[in-house]
N, CA, C and O of each residue as an XYZ file, in Angstrom:
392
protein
N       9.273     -7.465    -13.018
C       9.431     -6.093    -13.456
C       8.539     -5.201    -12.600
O       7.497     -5.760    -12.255
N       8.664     -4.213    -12.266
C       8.220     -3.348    -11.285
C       7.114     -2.734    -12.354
O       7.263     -2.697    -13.575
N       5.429     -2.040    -11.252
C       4.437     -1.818    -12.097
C       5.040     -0.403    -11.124
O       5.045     -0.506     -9.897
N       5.527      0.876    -11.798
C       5.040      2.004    -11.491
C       3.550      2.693    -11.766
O       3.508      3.266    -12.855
N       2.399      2.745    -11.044
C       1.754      3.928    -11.359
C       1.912      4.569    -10.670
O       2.762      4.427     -9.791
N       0.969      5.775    -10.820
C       1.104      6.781     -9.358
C       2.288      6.946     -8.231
O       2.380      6.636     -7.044
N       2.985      7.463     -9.003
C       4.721      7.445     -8.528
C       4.275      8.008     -7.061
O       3.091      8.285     -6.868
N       5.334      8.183     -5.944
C       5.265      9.047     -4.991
C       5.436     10.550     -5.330
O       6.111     10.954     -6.277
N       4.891     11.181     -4.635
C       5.664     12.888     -5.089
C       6.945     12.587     -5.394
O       7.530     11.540     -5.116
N       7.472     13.755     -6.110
C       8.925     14.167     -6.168
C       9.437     14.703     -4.736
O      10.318     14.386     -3.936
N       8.466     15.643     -4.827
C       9.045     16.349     -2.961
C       9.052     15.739     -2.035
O       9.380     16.350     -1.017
N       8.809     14.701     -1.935
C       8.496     13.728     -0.931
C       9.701     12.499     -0.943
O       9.600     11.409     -1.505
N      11.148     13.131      0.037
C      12.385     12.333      0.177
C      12.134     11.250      1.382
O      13.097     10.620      1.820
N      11.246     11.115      1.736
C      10.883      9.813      2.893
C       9.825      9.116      2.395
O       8.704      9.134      2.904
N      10.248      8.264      1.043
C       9.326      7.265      0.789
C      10.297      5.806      1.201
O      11.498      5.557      1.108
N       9.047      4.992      1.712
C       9.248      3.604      2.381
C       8.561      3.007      0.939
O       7.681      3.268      0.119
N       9.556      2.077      1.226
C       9.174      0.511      0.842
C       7.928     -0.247      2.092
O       8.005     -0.531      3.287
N       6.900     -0.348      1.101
C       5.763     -1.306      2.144
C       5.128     -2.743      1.647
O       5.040     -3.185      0.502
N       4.769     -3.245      2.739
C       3.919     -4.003      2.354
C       2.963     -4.504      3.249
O       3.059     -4.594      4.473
N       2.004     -4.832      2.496
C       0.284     -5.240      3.199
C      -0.117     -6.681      2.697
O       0.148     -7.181      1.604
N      -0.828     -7.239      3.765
C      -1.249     -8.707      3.088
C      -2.618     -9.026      3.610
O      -2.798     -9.267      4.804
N      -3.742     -9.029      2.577
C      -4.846     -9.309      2.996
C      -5.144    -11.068      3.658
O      -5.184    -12.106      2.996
N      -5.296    -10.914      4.984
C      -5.364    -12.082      5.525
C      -6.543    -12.454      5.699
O      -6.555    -13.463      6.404
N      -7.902    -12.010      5.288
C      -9.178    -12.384      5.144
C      -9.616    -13.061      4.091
O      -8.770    -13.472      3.296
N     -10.858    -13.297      3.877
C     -11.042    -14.247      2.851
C     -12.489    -13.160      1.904
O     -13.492    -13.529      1.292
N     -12.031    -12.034      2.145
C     -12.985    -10.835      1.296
C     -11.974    -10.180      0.622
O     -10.754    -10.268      0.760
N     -12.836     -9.319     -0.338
C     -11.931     -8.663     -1.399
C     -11.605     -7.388     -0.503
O     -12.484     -6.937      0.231
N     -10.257     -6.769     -0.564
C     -10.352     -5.772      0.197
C      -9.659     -4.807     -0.919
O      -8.747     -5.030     -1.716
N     -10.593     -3.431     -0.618
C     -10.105     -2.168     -1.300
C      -8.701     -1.571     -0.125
O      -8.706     -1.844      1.075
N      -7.570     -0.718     -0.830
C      -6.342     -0.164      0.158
C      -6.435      1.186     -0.801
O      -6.458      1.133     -2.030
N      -6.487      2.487      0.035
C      -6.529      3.501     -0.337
C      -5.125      4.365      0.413
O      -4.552      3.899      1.398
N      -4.745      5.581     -0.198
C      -3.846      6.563      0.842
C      -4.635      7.569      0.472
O      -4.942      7.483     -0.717
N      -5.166      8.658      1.127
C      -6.025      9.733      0.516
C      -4.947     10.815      1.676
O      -5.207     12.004      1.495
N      -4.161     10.646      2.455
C      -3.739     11.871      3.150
C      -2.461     12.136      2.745
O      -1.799     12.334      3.764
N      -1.870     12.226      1.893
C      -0.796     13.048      0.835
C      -1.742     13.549      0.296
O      -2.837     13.135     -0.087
N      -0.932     15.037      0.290
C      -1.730     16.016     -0.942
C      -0.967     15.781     -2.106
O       0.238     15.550     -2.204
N      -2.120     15.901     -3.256
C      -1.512     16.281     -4.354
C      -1.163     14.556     -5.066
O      -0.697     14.298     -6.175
N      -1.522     13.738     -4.133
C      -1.741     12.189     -4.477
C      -2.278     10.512     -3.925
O      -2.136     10.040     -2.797
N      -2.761     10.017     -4.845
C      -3.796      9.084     -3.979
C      -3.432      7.960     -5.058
O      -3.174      7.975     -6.261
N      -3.545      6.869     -3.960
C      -3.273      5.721     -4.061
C      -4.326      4.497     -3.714
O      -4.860      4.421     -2.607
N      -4.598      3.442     -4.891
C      -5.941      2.522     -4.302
C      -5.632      1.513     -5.566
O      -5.089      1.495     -6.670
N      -6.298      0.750     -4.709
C      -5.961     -0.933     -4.885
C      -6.548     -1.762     -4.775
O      -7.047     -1.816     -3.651
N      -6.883     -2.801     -5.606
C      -7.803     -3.690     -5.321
C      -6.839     -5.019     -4.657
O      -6.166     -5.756     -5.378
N      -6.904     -5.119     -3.521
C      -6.169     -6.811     -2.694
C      -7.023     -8.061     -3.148
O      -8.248     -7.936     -3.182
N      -6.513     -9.103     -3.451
C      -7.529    -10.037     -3.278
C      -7.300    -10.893     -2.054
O      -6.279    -10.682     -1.400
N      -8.328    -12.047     -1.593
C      -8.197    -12.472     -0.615
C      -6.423    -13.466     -0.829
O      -5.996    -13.834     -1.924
N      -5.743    -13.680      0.444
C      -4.301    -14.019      0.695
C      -3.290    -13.754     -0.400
O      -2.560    -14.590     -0.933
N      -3.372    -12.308     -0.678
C      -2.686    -11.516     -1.288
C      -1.631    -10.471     -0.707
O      -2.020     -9.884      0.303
N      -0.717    -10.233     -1.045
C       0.562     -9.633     -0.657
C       0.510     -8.443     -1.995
O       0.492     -8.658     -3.207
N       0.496     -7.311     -1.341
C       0.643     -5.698     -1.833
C       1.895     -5.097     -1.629
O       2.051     -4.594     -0.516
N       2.626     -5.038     -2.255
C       3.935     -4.666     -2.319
C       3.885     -3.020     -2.653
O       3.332     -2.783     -3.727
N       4.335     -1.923     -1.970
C       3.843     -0.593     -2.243
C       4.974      0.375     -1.900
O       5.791     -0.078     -1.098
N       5.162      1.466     -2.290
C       5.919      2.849     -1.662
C       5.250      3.967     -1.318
O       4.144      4.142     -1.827
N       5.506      4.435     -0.872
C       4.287      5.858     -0.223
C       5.294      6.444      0.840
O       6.378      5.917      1.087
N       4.875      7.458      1.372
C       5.703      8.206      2.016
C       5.610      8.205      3.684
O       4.552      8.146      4.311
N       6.532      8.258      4.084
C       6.621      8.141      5.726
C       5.541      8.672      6.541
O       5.455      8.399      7.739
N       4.680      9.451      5.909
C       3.591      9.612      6.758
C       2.218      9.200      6.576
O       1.338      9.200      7.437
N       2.129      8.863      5.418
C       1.072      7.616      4.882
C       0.185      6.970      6.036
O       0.635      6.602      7.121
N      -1.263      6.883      5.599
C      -1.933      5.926      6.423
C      -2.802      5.237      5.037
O      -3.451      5.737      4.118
N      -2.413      3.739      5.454
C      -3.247      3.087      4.070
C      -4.491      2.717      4.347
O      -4.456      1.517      4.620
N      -5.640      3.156      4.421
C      -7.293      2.953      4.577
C      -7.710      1.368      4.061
O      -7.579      1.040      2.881
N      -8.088      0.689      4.825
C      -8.346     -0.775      4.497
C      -9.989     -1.260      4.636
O     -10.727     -1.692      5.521
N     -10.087     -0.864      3.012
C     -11.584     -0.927      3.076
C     -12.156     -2.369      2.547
O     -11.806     -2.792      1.445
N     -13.081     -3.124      3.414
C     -13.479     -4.484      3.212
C     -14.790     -4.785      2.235
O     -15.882     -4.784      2.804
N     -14.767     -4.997      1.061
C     -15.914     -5.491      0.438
C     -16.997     -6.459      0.846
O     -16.893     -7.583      1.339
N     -18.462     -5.485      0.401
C     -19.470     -6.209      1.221
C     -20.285     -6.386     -0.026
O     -19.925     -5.914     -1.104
N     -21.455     -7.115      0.147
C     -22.227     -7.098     -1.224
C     -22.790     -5.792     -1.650
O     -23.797     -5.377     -1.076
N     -22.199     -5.058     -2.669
C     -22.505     -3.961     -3.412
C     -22.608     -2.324     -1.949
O     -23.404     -1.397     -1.806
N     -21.479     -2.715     -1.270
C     -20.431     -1.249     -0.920
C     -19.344     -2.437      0.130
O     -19.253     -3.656      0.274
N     -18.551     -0.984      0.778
C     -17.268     -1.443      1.091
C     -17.420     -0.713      2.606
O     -18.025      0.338      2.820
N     -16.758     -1.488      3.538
C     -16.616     -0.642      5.018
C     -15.127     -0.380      5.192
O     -14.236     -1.172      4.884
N     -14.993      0.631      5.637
C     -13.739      1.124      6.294
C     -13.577      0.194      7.724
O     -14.121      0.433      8.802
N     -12.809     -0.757      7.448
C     -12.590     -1.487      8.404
C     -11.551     -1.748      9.140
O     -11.512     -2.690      9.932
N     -10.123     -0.503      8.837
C      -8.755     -0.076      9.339
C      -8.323      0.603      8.858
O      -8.678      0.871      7.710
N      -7.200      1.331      9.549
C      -6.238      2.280      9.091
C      -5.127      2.351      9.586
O      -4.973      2.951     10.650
N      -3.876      1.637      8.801
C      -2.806      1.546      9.196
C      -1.762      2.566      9.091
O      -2.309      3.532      8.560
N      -0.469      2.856      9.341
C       0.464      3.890      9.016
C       1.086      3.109      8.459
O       1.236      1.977      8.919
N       1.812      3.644      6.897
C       2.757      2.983      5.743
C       4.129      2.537      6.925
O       4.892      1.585      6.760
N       4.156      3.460      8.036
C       5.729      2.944      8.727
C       5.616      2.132      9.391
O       6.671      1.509      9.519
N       4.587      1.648     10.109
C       4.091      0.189     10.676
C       4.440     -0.463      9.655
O       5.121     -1.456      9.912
N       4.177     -0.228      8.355
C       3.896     -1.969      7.269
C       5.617     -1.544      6.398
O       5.773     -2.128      5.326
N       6.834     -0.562      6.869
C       7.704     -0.768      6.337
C       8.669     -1.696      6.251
O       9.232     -1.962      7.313
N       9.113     -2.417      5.023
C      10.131     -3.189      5.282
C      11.083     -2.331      6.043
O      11.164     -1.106      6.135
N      12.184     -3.861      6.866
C      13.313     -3.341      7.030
C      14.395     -2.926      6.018
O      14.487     -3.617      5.003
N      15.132     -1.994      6.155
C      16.074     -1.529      5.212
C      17.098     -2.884      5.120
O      17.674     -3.051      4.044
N      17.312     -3.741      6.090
C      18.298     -5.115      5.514
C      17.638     -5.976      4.631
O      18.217     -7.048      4.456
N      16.800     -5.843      4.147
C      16.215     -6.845      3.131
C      16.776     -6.500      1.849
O      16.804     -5.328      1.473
N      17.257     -7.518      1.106
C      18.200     -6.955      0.123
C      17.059     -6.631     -1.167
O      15.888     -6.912     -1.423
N      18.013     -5.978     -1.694
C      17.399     -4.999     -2.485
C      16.463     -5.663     -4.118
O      15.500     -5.231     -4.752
N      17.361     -6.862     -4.274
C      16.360     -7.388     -5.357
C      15.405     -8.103     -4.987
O      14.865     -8.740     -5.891
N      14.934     -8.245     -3.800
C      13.487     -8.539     -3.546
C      12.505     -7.719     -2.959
O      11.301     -7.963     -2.875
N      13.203     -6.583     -2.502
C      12.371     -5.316     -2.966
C      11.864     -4.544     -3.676
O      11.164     -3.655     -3.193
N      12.059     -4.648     -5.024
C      11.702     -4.235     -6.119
C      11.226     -5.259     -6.877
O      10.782     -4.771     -7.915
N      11.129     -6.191     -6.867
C      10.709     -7.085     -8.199
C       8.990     -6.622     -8.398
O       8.392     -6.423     -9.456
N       8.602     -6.559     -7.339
C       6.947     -6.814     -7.353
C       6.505     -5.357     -7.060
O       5.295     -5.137     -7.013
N       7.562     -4.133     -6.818
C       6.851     -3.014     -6.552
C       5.784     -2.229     -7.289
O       5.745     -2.128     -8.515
N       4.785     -1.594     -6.313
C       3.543     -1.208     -6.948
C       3.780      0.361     -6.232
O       3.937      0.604     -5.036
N       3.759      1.028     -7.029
C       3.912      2.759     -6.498
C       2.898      3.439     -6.412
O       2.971      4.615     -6.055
């Protein structure tokens, strides 16, 4: 069943289907702070798969947990981490996180 929070805007007709996979073995924080008007964050755990929507111009902030703070340790664009549109559609949604 799909977890909606933090929907995408309404005004916002170029939302992607994404996904991110923490390939480290630290906890990693995933933020979007450059849409106005909405923000997105996440706790990954280590070899975890983030299933997400956000909008075509999205950059997801990939912040790495250290003992008691976190480093900004990348910043990807949501259209780098978009699925392709041939991936059929019920395995695009099962696990979505908005």
């Amino acid at each position: 069943m799909p977890q909606i929070l933090d929907p995408v805007p309404q005004d916002r007709p170029d939302r992607l289907t994404c996904t991110y996979l923490n390939y480290t073995s630290q906890i990693q924080v995933v933020r979007i702070t450059n849409i106005t008007n909405w923000y997105f964050e996440r706790v990954v755990f280590p070899g975890q798969r983030l299933l997400f929507a956000a909008p075509g111009d999205a950059h997801l902030e990939i912040h790495t947990g250290m003992m008691a703070s976190a480093i900004l340790s990348d910043t990807l664009t949501c259209a780098d981490l978009a699925i392709p549109d041939h991936v059929p559609s019920d395995l695009r949604s099962d696990t979505l996180v908005a």
